[in-house]
C-alpha positions as CSV (number, residue, x, y, z in Angstrom):
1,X,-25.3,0.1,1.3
2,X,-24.2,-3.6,1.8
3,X,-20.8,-4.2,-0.4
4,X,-19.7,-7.8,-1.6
5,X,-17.3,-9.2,0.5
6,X,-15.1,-9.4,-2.8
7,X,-14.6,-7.4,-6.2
8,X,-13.1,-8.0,-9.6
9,X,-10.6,-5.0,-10.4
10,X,-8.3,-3.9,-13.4
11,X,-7.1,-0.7,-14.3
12,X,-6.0,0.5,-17.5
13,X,-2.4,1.6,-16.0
14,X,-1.5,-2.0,-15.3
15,X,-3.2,-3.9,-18.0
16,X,-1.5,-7.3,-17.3
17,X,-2.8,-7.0,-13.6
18,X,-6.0,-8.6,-11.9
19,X,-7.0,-7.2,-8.5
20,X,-9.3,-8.3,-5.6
21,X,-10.9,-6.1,-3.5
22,X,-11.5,-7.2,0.2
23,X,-14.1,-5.2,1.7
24,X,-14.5,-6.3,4.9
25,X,-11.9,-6.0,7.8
26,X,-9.2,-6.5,7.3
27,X,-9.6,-4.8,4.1
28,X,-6.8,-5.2,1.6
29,X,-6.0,-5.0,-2.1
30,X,-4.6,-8.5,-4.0
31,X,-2.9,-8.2,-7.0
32,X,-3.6,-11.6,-8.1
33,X,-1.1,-11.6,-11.1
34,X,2.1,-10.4,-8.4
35,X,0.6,-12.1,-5.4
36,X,1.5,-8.9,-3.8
37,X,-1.4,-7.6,-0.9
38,X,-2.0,-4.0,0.1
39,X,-3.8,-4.0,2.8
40,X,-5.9,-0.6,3.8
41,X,-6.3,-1.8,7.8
42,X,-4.1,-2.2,10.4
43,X,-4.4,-5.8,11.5
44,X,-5.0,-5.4,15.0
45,X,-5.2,-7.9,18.0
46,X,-2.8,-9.2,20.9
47,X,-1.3,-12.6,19.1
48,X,0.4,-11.9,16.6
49,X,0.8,-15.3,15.4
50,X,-3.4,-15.8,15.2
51,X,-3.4,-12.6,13.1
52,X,-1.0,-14.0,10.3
53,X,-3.5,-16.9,10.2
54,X,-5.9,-14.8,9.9
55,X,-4.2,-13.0,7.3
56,X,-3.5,-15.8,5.4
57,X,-7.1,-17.6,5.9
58,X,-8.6,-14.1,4.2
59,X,-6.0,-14.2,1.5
60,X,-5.9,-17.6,0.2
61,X,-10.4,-16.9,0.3
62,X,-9.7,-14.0,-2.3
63,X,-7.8,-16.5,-4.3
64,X,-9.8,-18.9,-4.2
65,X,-13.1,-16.3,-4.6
66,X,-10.9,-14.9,-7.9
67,X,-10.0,-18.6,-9.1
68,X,-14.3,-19.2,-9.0
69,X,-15.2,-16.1,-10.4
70,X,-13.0,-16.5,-13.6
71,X,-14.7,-19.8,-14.2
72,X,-17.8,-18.5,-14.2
73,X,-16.9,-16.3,-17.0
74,X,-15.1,-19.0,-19.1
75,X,-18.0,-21.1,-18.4
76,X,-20.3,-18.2,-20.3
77,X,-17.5,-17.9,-22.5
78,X,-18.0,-21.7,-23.5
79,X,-21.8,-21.9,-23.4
80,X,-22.3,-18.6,-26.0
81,X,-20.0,-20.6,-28.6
């Protein structure tokens, strides 16, 4: 089965909280609303300092995926009023 790179997630437990799912290495978890990331991989590879930009690159993406999904919905929002 071929996953999005990205999901939408909430959870009843933490109902002021927005999560991304990153499905792809390095696969991770992004609470949007803490800016806090779980990742589920190791992040593996011999520079350390090229992995953190990696990191970040991936991050700021799911941000920026999240930030474009919500507009979509807002822009439905607007067009069934």
């Amino acid at each position: 089965m071929k996953l999005p790179k990205f999901l939408l997630a909430d959870n009843s437990d933490f109902p002021e909280d927005l999560f991304v799912v990153h499905t792809e290495y390095p696969r991770f978890i992004l609470n949007v609303e803490e800016e806090e990331v779980e990742w589920l991989d190791d992040l593996e590879g011999d520079d350390e300092e090229t992995m953190a930009d990696e990191a970040t690159k991936v991050v700021e993406a799911a941000f920026k995926w999240c930030d474009d999904e919500l507009a979509k919905y807002d822009d439905e929002d607007d067009d069934e009023q």
